[in-house]
C-alpha positions as CSV (number, residue, x, y, z in Angstrom):
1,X,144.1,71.7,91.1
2,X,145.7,71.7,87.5
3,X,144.5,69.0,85.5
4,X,146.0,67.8,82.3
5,X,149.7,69.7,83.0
6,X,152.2,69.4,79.9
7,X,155.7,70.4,79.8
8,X,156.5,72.3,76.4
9,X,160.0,70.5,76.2
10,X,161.6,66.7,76.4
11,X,164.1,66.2,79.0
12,X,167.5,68.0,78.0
13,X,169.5,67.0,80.9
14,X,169.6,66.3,84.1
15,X,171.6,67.0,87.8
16,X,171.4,65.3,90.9
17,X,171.3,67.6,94.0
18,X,173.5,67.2,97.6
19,X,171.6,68.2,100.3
20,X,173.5,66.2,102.5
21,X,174.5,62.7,104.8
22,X,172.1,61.3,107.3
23,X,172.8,58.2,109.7
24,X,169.9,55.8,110.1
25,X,170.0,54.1,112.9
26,X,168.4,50.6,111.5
27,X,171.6,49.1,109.8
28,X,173.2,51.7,110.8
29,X,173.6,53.0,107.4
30,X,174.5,56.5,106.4
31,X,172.7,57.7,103.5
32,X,172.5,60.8,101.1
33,X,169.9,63.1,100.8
34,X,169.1,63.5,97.4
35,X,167.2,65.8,94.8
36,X,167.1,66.3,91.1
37,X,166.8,68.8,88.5
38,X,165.4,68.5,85.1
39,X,166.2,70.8,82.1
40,X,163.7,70.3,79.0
41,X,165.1,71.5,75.8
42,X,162.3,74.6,75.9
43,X,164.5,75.8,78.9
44,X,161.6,74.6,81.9
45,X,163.4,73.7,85.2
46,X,161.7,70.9,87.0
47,X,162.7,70.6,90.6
48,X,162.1,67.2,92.1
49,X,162.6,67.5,96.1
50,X,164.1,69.9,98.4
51,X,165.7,67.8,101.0
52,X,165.7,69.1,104.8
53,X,164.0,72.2,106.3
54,X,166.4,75.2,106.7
55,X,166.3,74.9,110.3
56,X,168.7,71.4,110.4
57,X,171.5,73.3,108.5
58,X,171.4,76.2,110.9
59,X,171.1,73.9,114.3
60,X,170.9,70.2,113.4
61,X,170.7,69.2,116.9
62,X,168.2,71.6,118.1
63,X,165.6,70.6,114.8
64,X,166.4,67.4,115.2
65,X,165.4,67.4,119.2
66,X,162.2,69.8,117.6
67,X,161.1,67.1,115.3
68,X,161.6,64.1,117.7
69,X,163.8,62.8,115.0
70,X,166.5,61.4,117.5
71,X,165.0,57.8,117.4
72,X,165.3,57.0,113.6
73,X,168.4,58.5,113.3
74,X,170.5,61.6,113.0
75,X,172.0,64.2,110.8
76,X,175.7,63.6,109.6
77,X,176.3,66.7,107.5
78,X,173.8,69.2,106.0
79,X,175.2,72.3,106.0
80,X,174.2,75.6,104.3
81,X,175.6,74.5,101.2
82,X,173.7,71.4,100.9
83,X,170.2,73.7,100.7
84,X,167.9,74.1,97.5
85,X,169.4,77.7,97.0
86,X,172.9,77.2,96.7
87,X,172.8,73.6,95.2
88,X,170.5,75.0,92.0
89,X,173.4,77.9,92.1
90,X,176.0,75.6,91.6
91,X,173.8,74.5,87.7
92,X,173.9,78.4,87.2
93,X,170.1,78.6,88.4
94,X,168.2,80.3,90.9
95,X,165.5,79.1,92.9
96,X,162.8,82.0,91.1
97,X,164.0,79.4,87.5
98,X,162.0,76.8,88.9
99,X,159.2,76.4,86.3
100,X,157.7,73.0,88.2
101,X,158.7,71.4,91.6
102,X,158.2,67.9,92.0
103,X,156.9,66.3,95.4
104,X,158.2,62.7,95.3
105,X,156.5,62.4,98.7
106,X,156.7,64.2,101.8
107,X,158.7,62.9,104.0
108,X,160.6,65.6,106.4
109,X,164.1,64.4,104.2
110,X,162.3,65.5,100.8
111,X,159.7,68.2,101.9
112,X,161.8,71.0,103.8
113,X,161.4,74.0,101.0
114,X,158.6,72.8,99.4
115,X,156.8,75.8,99.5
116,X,160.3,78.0,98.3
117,X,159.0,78.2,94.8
118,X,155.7,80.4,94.8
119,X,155.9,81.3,91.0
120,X,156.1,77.3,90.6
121,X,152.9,74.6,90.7
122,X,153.5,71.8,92.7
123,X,153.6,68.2,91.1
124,X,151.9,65.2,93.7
125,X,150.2,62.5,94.2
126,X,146.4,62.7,95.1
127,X,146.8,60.3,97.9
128,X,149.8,62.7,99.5
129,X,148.0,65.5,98.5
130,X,144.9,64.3,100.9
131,X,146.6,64.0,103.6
132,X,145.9,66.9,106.2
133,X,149.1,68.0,106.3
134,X,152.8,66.5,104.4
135,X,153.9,63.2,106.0
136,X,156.6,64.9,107.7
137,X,157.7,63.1,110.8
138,X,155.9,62.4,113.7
139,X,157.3,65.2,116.0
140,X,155.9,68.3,117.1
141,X,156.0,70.8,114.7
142,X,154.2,69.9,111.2
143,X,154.2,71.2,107.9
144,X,151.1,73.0,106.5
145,X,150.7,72.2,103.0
146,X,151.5,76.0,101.1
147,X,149.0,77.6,99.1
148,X,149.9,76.6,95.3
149,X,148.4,75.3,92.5
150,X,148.6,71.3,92.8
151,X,148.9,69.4,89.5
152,X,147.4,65.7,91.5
153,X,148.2,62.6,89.6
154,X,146.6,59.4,90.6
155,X,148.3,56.6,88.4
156,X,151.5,56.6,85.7
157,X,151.8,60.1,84.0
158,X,153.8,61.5,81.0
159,X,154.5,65.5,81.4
160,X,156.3,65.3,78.1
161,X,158.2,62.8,75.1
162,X,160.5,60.8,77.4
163,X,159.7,62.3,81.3
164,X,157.2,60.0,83.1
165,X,156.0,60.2,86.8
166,X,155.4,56.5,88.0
167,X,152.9,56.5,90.8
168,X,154.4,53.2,93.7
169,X,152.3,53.3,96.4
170,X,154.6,51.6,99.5
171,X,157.1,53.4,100.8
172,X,154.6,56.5,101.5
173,X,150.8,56.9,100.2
174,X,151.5,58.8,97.2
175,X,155.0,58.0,96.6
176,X,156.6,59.0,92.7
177,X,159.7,57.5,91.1
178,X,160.5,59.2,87.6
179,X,161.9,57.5,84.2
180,X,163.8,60.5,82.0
181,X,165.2,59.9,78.9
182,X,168.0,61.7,78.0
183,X,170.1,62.8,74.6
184,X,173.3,61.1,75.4
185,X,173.0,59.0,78.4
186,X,169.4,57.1,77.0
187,X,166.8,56.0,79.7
188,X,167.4,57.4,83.7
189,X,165.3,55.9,86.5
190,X,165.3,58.3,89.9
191,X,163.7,55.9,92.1
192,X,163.4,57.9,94.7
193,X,162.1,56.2,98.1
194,X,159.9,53.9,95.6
195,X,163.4,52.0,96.1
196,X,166.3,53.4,98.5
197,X,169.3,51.0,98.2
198,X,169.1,47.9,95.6
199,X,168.9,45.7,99.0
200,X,165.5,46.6,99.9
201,X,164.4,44.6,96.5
202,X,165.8,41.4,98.4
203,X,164.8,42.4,101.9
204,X,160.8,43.1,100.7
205,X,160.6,46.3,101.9
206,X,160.3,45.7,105.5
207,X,159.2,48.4,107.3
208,X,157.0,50.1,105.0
209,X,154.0,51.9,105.0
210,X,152.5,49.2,103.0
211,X,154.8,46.4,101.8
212,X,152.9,44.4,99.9
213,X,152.7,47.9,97.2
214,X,156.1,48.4,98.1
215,X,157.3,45.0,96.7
216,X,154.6,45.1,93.8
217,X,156.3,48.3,92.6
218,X,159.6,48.2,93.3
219,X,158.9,44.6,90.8
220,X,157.7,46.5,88.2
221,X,160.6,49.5,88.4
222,X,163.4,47.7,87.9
223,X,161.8,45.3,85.3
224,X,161.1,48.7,83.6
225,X,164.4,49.5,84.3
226,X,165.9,46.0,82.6
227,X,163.2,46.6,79.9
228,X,164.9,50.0,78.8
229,X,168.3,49.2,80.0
230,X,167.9,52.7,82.3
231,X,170.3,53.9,84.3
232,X,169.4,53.6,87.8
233,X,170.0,55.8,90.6
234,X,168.3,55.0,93.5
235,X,166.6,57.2,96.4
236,X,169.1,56.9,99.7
237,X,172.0,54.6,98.5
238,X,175.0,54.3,100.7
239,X,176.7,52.4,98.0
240,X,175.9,54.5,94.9
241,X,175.9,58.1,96.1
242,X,179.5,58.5,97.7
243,X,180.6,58.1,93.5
244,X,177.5,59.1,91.8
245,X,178.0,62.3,89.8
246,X,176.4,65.5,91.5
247,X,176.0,69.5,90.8
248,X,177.6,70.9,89.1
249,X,177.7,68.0,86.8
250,X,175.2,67.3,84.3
251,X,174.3,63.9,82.7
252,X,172.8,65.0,79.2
């Protein structure tokens, strides 16, 4: 484990990743799959999630029938472009310029090419971390947690002048939400699962690993949020993401 990890730069800009449309079946609601990358102004590439495992853009049906997934809900559209690889390639990057990757948690929708990125330590919380193996899902084949160094965070963290990692505790043991702050745009919040859609704020959270963290956090983000007038883009948002801006955009 890395203790103490600093990034050299502030954030420079910042690009939300496609990695595709999933249809969950409580609602329903069809939702994107979503990732992030963060440029600091010493050139570091932070990659925050890596959306579904290979396997579902090669044979959706058959990983989903693998994984058991069929009862939460079911893959719309992730094809081979909506992968780590070629999303970072439409930014100009490769997947070897990845200087940090960030675990928000580890669900199977935010942990498929986590360990992609060997030259990269891994960002997470202690609580997920602990766990025997990522979340995943509850189907037959699990994730084995790949052999990297872990820089384990435990409470609210600042890598660098205006990038904080927010631990919320709800939605999954160890789940992150992120506050950049960027040159022209000011203050971003990526919520990640910490909130999914702005309704879950009014509908408490129901259904989550622990609600009553879930509600006490998802409280304190967007009040954050009003505090520093941040834009907010939030984890799985069927309203927000058919029009929010995407690679190879940039909000800088």
């Amino acid at each position: 484990m890395m203790n103490g990890f600093k990034l050299k730069g502030k954030p420079k800009r910042l690009a939300m990743l496609d990695y595709g449309l999933f249809e969950v079946h409580a609602g329903p609601r069809t939702i994107g799959i979503c990732g992030a990358v963060i440029e600091t102004d010493a050139g570091e590439i932070v990659l925050i999630d890596t959306g579904f495992p290979q396997k579902y853009a090669d044979d959706a049906d058959a990983a989903t029938a693998e994984d058991e997934l069929g009862g939460f809900g079911r893959v719309i559209s992730v094809t081979q472009e909506n992968i780590p690889g070629p999303q970072l390639a439409k930014l100009g990057l490769k997947k070897s310029d990845v200087t940090l990757m960030i675990q928000s948690h580890t669900h199977i929708d935010h942990v498929g090419d986590m360990a992609g990125y060997p030259q990269a330590p891994i960002l997470i919380s202690t609580a997920e971390r602990a766990l025997p193996r990522p979340l995943y899902w509850s189907g037959k084949q699990a994730m084995e947690w790949p052999d990297r160094d872990y820089v384990e965070i435990a409470e609210d963290t600042s890598l660098s002048e205006g990038f904080e990692v927010l631990h919320c505790p709800g939605h999954a043991p160890g789940q992150l939400a992120f506050m950049v702050h960027l040159p022209q745009t000011g203050w971003v919040l990526l919520t990640s699962d910490a909130i999914s859609r702005a309704a879950e704020v009014d509908e408490k959270f129901a259904g989550s690993w622990d609600v009553a963290q879930a509600i006490h956090h998802g409280d304190r983000l967007m009040a954050l949020a009003a505090e520093r007038d941040a834009y907010v883009i939030f984890g799985h948002s069927p309203e927000q993401w058919p029009t929010l801006k995407k690679a190879p955009d940039w909000f800088e």
